[in-house]
PDB file of N, CA, C and O in Angstrom:
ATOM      1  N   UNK A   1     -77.622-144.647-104.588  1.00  0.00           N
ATOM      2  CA  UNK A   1     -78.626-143.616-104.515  1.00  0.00           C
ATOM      3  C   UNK A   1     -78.152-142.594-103.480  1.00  0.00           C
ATOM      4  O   UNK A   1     -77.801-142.915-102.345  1.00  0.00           O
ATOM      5  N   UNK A   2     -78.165-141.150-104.019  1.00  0.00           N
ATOM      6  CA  UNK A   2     -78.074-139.749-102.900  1.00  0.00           C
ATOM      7  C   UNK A   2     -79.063-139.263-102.896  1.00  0.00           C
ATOM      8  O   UNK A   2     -79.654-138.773-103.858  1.00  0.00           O
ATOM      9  N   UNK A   3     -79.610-139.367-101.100  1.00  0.00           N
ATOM     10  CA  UNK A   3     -80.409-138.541-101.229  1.00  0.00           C
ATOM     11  C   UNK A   3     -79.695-137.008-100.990  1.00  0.00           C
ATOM     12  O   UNK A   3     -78.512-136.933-100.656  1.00  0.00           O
ATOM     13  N   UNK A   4     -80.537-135.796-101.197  1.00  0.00           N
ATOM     14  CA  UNK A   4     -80.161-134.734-101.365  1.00  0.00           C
ATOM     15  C   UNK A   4     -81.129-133.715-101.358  1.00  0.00           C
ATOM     16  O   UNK A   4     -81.088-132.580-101.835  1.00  0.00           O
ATOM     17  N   UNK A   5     -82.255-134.478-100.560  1.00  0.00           N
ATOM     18  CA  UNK A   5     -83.385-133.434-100.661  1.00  0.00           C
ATOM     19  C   UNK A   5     -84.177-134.473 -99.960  1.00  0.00           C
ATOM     20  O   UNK A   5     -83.992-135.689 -99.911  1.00  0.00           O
ATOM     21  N   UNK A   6     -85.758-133.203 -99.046  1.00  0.00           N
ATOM     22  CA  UNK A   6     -86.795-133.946 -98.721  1.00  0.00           C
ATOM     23  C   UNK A   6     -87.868-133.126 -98.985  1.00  0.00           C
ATOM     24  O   UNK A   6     -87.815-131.947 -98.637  1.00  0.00           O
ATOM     25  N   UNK A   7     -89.140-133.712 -99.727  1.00  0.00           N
ATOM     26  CA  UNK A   7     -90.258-132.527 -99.469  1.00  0.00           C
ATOM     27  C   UNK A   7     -91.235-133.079 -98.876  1.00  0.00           C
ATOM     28  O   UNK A   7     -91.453-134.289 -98.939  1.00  0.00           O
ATOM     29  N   UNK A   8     -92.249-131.889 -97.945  1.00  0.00           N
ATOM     30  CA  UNK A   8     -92.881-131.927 -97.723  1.00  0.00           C
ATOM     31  C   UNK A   8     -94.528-131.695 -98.608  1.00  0.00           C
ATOM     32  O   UNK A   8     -95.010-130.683 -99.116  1.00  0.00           O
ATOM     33  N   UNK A   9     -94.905-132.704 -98.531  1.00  0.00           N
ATOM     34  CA  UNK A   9     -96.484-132.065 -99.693  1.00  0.00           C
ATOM     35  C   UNK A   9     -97.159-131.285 -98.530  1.00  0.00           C
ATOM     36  O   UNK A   9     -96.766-131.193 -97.367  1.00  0.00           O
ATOM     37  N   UNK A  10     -98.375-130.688 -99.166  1.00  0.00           N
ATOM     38  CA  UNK A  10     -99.371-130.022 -99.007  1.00  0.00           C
ATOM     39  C   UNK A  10    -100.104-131.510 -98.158  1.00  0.00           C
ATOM     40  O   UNK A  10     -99.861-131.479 -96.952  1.00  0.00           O
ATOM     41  N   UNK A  11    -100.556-132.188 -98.402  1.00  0.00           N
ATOM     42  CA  UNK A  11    -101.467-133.211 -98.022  1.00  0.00           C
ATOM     43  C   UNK A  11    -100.555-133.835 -96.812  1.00  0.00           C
ATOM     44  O   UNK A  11    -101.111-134.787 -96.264  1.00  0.00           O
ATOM     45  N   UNK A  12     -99.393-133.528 -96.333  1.00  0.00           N
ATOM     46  CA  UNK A  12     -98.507-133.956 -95.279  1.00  0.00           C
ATOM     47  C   UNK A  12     -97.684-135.347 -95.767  1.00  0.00           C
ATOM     48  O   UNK A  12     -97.034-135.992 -94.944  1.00  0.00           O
ATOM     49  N   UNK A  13     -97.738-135.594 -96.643  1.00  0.00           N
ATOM     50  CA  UNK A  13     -97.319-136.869 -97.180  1.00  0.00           C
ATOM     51  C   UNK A  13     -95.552-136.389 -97.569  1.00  0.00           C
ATOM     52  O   UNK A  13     -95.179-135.239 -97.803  1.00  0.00           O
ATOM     53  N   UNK A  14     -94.679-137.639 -97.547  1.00  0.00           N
ATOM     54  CA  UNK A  14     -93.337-136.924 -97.408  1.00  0.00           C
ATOM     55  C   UNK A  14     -92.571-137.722 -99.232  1.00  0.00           C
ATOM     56  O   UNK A  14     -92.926-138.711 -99.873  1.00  0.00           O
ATOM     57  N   UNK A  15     -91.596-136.814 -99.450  1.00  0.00           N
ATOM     58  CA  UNK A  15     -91.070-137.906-100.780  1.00  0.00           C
ATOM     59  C   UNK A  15     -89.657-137.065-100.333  1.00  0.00           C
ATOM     60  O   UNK A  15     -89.545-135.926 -99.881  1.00  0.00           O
ATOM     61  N   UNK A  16     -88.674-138.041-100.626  1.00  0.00           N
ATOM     62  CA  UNK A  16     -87.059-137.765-100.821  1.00  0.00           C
ATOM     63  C   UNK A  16     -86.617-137.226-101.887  1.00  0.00           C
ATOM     64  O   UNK A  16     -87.510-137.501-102.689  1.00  0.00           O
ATOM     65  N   UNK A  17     -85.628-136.483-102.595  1.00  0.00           N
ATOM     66  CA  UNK A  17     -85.372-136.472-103.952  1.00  0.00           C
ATOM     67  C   UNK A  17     -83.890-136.828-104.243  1.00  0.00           C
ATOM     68  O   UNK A  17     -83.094-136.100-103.649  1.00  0.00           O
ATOM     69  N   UNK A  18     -83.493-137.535-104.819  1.00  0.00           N
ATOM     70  CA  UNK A  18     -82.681-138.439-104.962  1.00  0.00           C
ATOM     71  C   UNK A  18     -81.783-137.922-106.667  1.00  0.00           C
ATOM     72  O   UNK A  18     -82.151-137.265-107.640  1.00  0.00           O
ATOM     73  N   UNK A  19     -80.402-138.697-106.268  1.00  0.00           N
ATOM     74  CA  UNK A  19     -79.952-138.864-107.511  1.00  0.00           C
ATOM     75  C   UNK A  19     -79.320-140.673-107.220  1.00  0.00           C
ATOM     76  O   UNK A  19     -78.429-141.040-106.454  1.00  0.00           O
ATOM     77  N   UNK A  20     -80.274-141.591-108.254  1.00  0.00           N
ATOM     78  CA  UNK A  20     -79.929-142.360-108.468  1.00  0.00           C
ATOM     79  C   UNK A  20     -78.950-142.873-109.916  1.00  0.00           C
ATOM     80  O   UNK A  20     -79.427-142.556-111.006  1.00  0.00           O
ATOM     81  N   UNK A  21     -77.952-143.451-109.913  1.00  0.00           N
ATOM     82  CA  UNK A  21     -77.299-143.872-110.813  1.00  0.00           C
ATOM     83  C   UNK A  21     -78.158-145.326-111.594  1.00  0.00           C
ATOM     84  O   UNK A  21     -77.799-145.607-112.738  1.00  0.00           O
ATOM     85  N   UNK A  22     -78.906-145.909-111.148  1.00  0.00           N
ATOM     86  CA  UNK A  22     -80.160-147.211-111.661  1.00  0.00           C
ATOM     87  C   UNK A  22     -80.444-146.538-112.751  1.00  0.00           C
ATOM     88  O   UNK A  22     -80.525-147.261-113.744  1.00  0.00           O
ATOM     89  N   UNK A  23     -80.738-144.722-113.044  1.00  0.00           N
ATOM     90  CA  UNK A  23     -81.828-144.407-113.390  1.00  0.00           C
ATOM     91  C   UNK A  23     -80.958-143.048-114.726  1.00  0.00           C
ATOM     92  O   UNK A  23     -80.059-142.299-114.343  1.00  0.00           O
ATOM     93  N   UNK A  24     -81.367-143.034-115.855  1.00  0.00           N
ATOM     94  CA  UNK A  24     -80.255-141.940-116.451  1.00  0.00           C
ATOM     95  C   UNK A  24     -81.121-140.463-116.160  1.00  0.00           C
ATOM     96  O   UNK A  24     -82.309-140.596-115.869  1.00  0.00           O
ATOM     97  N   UNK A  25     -80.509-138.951-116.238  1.00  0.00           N
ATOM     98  CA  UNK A  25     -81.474-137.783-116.058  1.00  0.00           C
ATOM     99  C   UNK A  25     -82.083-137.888-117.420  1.00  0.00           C
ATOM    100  O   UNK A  25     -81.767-138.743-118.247  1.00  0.00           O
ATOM    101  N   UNK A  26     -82.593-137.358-117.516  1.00  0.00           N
ATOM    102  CA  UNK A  26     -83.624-137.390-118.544  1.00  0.00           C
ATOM    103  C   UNK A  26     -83.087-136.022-119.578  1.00  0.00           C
ATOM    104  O   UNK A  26     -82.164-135.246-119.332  1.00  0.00           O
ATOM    105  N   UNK A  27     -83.833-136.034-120.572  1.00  0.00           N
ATOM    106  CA  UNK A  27     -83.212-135.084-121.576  1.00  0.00           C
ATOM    107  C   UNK A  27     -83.900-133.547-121.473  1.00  0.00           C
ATOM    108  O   UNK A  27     -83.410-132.486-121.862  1.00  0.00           O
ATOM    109  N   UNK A  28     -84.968-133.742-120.935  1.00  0.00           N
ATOM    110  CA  UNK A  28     -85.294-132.517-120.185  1.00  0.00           C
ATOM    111  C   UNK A  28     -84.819-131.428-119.074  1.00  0.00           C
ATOM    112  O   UNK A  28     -85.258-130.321-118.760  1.00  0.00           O
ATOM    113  N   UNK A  29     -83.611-132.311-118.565  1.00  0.00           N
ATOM    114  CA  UNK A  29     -83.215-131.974-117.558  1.00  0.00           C
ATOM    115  C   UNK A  29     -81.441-131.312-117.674  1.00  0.00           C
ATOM    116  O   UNK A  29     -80.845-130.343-117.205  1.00  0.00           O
ATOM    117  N   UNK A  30     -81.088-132.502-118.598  1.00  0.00           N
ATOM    118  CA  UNK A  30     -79.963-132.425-119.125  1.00  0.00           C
ATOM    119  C   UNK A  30     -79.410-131.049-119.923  1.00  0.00           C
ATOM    120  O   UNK A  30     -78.379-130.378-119.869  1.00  0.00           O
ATOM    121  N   UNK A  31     -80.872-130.991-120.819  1.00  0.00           N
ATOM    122  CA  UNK A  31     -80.522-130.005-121.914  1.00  0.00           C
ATOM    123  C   UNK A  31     -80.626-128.105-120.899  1.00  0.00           C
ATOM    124  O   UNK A  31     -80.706-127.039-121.509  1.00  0.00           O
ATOM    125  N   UNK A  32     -80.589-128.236-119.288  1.00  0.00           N
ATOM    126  CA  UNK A  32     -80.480-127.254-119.305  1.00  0.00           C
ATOM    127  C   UNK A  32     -79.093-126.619-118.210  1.00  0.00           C
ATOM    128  O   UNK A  32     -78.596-125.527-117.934  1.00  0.00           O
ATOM    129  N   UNK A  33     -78.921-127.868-117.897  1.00  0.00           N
ATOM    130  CA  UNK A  33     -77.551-127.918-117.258  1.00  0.00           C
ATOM    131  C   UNK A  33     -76.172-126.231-117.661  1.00  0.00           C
ATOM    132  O   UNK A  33     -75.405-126.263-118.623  1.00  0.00           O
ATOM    133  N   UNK A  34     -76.210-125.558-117.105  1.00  0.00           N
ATOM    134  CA  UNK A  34     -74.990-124.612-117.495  1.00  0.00           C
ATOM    135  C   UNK A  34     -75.998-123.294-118.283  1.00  0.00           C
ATOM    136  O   UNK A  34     -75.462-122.426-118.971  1.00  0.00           O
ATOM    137  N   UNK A  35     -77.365-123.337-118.059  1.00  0.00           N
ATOM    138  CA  UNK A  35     -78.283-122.526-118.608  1.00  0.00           C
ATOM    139  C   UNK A  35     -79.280-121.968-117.595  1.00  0.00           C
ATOM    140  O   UNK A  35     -80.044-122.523-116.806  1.00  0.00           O
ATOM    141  N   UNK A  36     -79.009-120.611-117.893  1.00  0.00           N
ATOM    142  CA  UNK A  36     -80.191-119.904-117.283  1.00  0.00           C
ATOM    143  C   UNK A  36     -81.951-119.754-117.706  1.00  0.00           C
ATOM    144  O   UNK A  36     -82.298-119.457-118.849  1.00  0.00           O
ATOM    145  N   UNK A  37     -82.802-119.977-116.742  1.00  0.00           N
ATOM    146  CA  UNK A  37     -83.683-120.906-117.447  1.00  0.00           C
ATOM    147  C   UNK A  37     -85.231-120.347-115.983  1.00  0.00           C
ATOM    148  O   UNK A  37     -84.840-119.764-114.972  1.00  0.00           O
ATOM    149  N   UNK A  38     -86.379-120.567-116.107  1.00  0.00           N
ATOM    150  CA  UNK A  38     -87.551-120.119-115.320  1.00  0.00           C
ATOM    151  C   UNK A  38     -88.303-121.467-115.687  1.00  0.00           C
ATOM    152  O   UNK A  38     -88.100-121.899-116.821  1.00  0.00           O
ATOM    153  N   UNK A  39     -89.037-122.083-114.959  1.00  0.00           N
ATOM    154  CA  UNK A  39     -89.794-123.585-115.271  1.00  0.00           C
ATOM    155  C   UNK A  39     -91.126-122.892-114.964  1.00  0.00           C
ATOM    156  O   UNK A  39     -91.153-122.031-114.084  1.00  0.00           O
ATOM    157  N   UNK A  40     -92.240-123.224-115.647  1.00  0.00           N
ATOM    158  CA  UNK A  40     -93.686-122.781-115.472  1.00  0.00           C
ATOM    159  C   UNK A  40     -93.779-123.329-114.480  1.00  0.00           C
ATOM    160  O   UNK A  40     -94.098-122.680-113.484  1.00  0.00           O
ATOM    161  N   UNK A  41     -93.514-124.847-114.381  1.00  0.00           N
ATOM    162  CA  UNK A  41     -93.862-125.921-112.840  1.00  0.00           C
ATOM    163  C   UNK A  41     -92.442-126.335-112.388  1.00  0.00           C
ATOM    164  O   UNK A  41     -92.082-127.379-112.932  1.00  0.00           O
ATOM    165  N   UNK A  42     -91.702-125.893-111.694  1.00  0.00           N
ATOM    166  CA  UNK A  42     -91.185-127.129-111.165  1.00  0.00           C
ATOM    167  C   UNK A  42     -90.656-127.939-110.451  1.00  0.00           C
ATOM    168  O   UNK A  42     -89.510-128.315-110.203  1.00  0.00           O
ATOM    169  N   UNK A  43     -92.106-128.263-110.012  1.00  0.00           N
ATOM    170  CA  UNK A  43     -92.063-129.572-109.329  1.00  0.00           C
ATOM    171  C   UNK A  43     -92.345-130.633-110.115  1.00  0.00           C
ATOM    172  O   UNK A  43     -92.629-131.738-109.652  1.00  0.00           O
ATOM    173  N   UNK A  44     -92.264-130.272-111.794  1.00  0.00           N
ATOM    174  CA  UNK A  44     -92.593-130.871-112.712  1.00  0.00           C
ATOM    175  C   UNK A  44     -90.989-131.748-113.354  1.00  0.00           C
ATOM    176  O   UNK A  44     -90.756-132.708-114.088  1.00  0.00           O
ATOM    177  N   UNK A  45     -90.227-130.811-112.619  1.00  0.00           N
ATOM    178  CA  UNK A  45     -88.832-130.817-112.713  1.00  0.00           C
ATOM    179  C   UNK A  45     -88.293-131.826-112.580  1.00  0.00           C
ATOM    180  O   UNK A  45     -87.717-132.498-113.436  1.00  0.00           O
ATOM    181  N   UNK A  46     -88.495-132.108-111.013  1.00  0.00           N
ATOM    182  CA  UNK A  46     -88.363-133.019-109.874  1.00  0.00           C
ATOM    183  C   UNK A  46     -88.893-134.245-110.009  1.00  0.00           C
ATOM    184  O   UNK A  46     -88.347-135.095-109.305  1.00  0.00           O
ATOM    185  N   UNK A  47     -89.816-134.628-110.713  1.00  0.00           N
ATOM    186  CA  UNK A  47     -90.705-135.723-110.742  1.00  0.00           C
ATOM    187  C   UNK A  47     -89.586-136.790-111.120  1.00  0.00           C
ATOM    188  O   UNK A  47     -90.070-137.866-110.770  1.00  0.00           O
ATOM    189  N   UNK A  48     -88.904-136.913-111.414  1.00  0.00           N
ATOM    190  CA  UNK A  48     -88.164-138.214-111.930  1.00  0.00           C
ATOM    191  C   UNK A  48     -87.099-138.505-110.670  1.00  0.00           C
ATOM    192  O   UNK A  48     -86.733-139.661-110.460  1.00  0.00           O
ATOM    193  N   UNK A  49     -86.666-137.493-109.919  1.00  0.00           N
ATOM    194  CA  UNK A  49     -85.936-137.630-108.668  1.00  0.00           C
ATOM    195  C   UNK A  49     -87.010-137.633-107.623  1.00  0.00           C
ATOM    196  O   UNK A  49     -86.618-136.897-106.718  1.00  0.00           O
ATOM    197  N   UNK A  50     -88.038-138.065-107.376  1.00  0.00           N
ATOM    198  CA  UNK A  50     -88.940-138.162-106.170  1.00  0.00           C
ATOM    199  C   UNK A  50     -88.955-139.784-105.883  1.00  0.00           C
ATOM    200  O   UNK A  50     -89.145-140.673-106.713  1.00  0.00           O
ATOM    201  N   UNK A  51     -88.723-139.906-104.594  1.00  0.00           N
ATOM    202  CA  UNK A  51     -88.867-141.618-104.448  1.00  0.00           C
ATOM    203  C   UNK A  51     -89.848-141.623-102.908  1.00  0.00           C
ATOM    204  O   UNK A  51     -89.807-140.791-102.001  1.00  0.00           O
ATOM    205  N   UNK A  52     -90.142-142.051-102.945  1.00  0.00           N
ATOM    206  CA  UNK A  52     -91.743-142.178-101.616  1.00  0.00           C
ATOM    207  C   UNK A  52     -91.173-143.655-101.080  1.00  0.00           C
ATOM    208  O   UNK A  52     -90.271-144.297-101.619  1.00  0.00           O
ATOM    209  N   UNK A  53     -91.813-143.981-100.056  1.00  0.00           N
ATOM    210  CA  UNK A  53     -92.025-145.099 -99.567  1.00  0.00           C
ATOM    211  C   UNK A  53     -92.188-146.265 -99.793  1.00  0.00           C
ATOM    212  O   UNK A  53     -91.879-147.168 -99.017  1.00  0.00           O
ATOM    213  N   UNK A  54     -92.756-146.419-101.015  1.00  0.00           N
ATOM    214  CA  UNK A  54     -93.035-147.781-102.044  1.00  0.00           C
ATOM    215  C   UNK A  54     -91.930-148.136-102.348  1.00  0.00           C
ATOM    216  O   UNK A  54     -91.507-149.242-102.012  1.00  0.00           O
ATOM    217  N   UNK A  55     -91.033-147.048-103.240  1.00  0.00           N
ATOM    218  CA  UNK A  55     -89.976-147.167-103.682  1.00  0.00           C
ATOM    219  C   UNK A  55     -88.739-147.819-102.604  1.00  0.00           C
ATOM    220  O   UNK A  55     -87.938-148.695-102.933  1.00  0.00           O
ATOM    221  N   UNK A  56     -88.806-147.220-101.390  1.00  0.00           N
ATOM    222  CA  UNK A  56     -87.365-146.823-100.578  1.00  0.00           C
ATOM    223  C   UNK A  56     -87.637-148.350 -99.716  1.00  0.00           C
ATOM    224  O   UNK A  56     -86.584-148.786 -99.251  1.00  0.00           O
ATOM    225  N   UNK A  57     -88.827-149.197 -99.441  1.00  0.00           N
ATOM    226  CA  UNK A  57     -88.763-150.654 -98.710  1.00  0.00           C
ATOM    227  C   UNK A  57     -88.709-151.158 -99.499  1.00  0.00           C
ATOM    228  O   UNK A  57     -88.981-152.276 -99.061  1.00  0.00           O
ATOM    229  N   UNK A  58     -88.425-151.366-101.286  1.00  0.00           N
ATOM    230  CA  UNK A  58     -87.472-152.491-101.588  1.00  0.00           C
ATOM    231  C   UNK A  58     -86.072-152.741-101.263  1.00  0.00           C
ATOM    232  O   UNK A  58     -85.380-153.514-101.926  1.00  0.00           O
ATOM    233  N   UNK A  59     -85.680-152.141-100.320  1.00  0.00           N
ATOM    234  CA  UNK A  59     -83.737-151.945 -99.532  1.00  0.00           C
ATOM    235  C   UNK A  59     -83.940-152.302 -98.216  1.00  0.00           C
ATOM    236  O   UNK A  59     -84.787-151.780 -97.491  1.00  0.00           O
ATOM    237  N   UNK A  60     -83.112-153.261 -97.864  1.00  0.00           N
ATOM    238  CA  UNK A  60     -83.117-153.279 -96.318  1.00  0.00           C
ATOM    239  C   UNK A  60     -81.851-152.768 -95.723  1.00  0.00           C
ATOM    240  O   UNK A  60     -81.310-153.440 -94.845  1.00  0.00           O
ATOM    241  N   UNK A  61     -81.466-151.942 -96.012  1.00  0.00           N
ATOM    242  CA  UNK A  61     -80.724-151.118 -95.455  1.00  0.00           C
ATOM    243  C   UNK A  61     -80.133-149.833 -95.972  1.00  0.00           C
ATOM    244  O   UNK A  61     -79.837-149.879 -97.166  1.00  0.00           O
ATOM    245  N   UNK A  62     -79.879-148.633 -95.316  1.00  0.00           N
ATOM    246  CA  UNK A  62     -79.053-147.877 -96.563  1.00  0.00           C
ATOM    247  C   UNK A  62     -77.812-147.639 -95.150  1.00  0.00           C
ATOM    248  O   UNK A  62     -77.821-147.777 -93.926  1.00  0.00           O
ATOM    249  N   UNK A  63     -76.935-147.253 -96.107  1.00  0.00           N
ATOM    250  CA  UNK A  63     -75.860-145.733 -95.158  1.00  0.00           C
ATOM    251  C   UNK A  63     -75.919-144.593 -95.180  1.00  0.00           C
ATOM    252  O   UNK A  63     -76.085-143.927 -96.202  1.00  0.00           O
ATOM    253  N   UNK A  64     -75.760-144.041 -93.741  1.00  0.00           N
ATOM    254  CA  UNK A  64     -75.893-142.802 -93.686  1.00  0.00           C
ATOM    255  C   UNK A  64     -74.627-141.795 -93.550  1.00  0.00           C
ATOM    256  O   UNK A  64     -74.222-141.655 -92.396  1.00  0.00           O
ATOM    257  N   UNK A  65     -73.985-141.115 -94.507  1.00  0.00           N
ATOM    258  CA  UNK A  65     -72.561-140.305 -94.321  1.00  0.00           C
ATOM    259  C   UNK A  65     -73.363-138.916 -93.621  1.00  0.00           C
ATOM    260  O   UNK A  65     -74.513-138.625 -93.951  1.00  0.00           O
ATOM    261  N   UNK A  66     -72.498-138.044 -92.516  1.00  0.00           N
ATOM    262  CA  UNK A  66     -72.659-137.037 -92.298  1.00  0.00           C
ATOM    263  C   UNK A  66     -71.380-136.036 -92.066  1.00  0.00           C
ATOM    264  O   UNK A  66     -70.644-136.124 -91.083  1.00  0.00           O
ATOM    265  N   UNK A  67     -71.197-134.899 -93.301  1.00  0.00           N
ATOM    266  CA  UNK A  67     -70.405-133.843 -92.784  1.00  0.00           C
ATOM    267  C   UNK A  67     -70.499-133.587 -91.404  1.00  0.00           C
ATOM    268  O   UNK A  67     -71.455-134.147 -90.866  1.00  0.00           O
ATOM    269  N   UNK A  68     -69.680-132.806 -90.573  1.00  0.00           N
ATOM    270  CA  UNK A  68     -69.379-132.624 -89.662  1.00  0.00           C
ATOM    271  C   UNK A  68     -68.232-130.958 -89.569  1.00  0.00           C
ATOM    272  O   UNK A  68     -67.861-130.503 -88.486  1.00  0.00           O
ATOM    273  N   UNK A  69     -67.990-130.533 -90.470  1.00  0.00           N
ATOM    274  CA  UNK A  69     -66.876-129.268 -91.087  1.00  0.00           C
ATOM    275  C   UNK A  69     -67.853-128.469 -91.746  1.00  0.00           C
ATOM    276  O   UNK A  69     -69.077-128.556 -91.838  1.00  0.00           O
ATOM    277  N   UNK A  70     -66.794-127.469 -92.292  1.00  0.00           N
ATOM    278  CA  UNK A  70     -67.511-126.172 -92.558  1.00  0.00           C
ATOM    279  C   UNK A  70     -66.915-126.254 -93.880  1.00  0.00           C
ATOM    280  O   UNK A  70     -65.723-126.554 -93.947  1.00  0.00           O
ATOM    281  N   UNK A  71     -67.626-126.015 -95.019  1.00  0.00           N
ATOM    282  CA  UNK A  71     -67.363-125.574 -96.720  1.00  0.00           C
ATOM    283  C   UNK A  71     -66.641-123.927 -95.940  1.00  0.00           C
ATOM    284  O   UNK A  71     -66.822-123.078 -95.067  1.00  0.00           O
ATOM    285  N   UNK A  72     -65.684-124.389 -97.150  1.00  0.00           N
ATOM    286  CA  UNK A  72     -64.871-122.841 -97.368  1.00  0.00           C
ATOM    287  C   UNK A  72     -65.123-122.309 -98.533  1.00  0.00           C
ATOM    288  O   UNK A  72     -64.626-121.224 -98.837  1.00  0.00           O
TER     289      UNK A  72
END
């Protein structure tokens, strides 16, 4: 699992957004890959990469990698 994102809700409550390999993208998501594109919602988008707290204490541990350099 990468995480690669964090949001903050409105209600202060926190969720990660993740790309897990457990899990395939979905065909909604897929079909727009390499396409220019406007979503009515989306955070409607996101819903399948959101993992909360419930989710993230079935792991007792993760790793943490951190860049440290500059993208050229």
């Amino acid at each position: 699992m990468t995480i690669v994102g964090m949001e903050r809700r409105r209600d202060g409550s926190k969720t990660l957004i993740v790309f897990d390999p457990m899990f395939h993208d979905s065909s909604n998501v897929t079909k727009l890959v390499d396409q220019v594109f406007s979503h009515k919602e989306p955070e409607e988008a996101l819903k399948a990469y959101r993992r909360g707290l419930k989710y993230l204490v079935k792991y007792n541990e993760f790793e943490i990698l951190k860049y440290y350099g500059y993208f050229h």
